[in-house]
Backbone bond lengths (Angstrom), bond angles and torsions (degrees), N, CA, C in turn:
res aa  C-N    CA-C-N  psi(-1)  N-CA   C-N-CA  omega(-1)  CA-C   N-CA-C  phi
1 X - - - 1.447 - - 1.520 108.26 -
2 X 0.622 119.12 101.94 2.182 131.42 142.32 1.594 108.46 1.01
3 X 1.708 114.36 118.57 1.093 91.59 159.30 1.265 100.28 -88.98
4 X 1.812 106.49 170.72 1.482 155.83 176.14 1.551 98.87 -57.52
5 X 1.302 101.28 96.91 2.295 103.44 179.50 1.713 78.69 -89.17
6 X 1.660 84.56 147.43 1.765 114.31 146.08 1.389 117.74 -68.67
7 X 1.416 99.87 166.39 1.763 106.51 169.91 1.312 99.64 -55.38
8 X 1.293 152.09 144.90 1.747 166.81 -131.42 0.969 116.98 21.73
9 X 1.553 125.91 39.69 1.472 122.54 154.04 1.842 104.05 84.96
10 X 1.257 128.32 16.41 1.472 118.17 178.60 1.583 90.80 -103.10
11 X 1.666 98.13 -173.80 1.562 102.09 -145.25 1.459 75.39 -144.03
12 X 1.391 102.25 117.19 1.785 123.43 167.66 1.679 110.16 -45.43
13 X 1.476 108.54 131.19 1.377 117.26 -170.44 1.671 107.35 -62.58
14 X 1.133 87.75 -33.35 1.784 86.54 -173.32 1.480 104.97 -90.60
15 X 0.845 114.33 -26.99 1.740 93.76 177.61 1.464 104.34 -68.07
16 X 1.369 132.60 -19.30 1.775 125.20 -160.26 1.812 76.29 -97.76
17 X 1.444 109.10 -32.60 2.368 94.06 -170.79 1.875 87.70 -66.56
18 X 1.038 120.44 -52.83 1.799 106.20 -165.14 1.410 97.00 -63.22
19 X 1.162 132.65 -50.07 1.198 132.27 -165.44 1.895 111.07 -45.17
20 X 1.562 104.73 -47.47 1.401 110.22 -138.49 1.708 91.79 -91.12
21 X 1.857 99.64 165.79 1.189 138.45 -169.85 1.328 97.29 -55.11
22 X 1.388 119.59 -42.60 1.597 134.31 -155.74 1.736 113.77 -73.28
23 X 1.158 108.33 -15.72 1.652 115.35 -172.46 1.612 92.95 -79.52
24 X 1.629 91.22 134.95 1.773 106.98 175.07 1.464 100.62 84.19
25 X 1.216 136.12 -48.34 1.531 140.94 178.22 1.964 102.72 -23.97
26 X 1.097 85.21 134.30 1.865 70.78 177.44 1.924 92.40 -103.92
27 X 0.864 123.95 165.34 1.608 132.40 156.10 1.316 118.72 -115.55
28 X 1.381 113.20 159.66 1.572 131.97 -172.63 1.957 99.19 -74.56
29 X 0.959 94.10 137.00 1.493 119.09 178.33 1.341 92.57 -57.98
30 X 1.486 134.55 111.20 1.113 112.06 153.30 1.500 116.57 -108.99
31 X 1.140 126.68 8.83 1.615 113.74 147.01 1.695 126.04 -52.74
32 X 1.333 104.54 -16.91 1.708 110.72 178.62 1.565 94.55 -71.83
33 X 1.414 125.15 -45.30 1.049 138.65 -154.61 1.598 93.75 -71.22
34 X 0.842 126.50 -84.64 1.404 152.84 -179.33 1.748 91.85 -24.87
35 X 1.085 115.47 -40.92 1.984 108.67 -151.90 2.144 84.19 -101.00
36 X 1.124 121.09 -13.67 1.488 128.86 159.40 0.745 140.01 -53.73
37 X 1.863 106.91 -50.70 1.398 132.59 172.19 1.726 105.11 -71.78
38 X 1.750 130.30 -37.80 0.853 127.34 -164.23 1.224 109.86 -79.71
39 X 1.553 124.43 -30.97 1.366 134.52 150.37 1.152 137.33 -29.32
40 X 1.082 111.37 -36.84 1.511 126.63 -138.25 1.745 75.42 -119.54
41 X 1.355 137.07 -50.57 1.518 158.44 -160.46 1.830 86.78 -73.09
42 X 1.231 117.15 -53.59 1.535 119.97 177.69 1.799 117.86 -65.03
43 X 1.441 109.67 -64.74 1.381 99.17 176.71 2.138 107.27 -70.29
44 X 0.927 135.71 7.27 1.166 130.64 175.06 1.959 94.41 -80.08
45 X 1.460 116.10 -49.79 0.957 112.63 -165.58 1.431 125.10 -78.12
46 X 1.325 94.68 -30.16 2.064 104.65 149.60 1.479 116.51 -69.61
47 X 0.674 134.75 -19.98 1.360 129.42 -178.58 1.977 92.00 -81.25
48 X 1.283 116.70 -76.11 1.493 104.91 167.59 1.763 130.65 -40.92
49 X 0.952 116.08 -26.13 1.706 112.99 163.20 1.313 105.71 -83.18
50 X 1.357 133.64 -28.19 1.634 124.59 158.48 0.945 117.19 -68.94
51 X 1.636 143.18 -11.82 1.265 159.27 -165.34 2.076 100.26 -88.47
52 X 1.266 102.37 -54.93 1.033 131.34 -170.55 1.553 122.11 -72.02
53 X 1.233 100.98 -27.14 1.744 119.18 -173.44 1.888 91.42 -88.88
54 X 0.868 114.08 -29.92 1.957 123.91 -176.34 1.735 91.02 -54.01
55 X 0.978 107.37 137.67 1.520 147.23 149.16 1.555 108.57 -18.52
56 X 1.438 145.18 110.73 1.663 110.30 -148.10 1.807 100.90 -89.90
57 X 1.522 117.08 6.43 1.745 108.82 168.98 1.964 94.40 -88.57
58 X 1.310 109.12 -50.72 1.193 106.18 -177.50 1.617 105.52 -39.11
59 X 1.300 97.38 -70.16 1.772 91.04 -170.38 1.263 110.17 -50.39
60 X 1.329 148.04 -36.47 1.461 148.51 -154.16 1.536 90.05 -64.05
61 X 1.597 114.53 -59.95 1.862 109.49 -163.20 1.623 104.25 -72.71
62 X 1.474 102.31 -5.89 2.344 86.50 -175.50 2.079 84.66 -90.38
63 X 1.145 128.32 -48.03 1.307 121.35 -163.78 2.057 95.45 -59.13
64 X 1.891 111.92 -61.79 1.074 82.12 -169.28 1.795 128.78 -84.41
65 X 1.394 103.48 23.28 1.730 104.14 174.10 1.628 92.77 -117.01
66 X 0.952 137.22 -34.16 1.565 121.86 179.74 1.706 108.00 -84.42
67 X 1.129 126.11 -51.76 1.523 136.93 173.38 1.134 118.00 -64.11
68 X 1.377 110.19 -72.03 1.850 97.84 -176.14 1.924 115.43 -87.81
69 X 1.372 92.19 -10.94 1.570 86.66 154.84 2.012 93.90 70.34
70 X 1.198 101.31 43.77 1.642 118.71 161.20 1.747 110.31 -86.20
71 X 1.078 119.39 164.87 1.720 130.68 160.13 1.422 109.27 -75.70
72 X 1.087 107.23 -175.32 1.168 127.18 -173.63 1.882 112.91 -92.32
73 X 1.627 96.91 -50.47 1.521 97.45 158.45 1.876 127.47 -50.80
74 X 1.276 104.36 -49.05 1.360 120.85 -169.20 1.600 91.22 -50.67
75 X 1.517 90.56 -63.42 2.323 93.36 -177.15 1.238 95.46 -48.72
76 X 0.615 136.32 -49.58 2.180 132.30 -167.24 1.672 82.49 -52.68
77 X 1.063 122.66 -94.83 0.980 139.28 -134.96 2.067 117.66 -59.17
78 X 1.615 98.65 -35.93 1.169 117.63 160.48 1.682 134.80 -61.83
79 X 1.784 92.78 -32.44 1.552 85.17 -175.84 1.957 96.67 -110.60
80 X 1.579 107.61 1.23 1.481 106.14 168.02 1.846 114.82 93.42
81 X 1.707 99.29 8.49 1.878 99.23 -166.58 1.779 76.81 -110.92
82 X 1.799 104.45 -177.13 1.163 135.91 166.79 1.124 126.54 -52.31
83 X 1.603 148.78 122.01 1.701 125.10 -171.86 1.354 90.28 -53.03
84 X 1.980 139.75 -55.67 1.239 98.76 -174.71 1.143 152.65 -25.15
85 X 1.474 99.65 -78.51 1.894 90.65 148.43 1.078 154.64 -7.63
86 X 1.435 109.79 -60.82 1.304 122.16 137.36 1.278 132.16 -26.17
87 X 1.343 115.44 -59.35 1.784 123.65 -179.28 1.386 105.36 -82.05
88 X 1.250 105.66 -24.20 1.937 94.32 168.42 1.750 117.03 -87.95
89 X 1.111 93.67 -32.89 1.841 90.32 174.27 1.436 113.37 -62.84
90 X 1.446 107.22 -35.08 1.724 109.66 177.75 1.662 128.30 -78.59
91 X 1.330 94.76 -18.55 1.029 118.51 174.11 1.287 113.92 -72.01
92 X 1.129 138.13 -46.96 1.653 152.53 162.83 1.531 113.20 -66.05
93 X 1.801 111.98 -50.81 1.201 109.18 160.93 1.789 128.39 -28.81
94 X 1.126 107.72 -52.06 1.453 131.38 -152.27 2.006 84.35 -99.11
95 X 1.058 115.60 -36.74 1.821 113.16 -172.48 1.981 93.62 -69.27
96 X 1.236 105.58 -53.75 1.618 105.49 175.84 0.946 115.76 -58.69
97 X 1.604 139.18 -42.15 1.203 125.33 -170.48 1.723 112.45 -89.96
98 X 1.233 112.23 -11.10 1.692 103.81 150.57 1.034 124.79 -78.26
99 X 1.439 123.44 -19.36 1.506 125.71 177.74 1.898 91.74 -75.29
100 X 0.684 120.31 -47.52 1.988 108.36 -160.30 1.627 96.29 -84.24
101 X 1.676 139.88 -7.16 0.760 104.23 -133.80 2.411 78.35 -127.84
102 X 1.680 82.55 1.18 1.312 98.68 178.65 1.494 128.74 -49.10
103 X 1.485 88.83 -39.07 2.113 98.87 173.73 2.069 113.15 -61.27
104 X 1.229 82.60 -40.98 1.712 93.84 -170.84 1.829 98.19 -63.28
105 X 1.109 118.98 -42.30 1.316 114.06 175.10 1.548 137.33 -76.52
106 X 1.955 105.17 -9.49 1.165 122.42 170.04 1.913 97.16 -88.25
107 X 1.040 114.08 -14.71 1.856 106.14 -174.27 1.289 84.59 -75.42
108 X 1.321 114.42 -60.16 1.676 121.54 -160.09 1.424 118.11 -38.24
109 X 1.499 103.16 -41.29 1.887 121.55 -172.41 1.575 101.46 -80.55
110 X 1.494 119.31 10.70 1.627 116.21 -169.43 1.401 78.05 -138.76
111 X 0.831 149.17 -26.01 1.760 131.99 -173.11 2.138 107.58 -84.20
């Protein structure tokens, strides 16, 4: 059946709502979505001001062994120190950034 046009050829809202596929359809919550993204938009941005507060050699070996996903040699070899070094800067790297990053994970265990 045809919807019901107005005088200039438009098509009555309610005849296309009874008409259409969409009645009864439930949809996805997207306020869940929305308050997820802002979440997710918030601890991203704490995690970067904890990123940022690091030591700037410290931070160099957690971004390039946790982030770019280098070895341990390669970091030796790139920034010119000892892999020790290496395993101790990351080692502290990674001890600080659980220490700052501890609150965000106590919200998480309450949300």
């Amino acid at each position: 059946m045809p919807a019901a046009q107005e005088p200039g050829g438009h098509t009555q809202l309610a005849e296309l709502v009874k008409n259409s596929d969409y009645v009864g359809r439930e949809f996805p919550d997207e306020g869940a979505e929305v308050e997820r993204a802002v979440a997710g938009a918030e601890v991203d941005s704490r995690v970067q001001d904890a990123l940022l507060s690091l030591n700037p050699e410290v931070r160099m070996v957690i971004v390039l062994a946790d982030v770019d996903g280098y070895a341990y040699e390669e970091i030796a070899s790139m920034m010119g120190i000892p892999i020790g070094t290496v395993k101790s800067r990351l080692h502290r790297a990674r001890a600080a950034m659980r220490d700052r990053l501890e609150p965000i994970r106590e919200e998480l265990k309450v949300q």
